[in-house]
C-alpha positions in Angstrom: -26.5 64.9 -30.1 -25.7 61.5 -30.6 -22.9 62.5 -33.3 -21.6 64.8 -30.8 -20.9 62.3 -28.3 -19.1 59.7 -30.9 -16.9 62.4 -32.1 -15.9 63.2 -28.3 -15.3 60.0 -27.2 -18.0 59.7 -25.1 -20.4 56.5 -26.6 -23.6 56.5 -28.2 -25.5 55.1 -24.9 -26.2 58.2 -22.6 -26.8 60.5 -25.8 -29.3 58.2 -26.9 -30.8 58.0 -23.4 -30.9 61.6 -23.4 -32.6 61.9 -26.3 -35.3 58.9 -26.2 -36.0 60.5 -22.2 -36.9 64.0 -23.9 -38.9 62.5 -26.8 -41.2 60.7 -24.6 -41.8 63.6 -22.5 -42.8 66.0 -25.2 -44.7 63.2 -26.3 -46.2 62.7 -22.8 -46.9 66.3 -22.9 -48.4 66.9 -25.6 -51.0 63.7 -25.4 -52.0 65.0 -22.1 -52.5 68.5 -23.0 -54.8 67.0 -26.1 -56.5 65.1 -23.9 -57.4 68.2 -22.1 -58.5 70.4 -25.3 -60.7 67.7 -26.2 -62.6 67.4 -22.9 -62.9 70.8 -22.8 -64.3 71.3 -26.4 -66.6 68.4 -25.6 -67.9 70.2 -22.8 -68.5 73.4 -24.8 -70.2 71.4 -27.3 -72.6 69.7 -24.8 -73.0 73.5 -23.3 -73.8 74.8 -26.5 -76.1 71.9 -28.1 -77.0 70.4 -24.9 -76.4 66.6 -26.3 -73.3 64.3 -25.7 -71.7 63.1 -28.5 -69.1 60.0 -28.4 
């Protein structure tokens, strides 16, 4: 993306800003759905054993 946008003319800055925005919201994404898997498979492992493990 960013090479497109030298090669155009356009700068390096927006692309770049682009880019970085829609990195950190897959990464935002993805650490919240984790979080999510991982209290649910805590809770199905406290259903299943009836313990809580840290």
């Amino acid at each position: 993306m960013t090479v497109v946008a030298v090669r155009r003319g356009t700068g390096a800055g927006p692309a770049l800003a682009v880019g970085g925005g829609v990195f950190v919201a897959v990464a935002l994404a993805l650490a919240v759905r984790a979080h999510a898997r991982r209290a649910a498979l805590l809770r199905r492992m406290h259903e299943l054993t009836g313990r809580e493990e840290r």
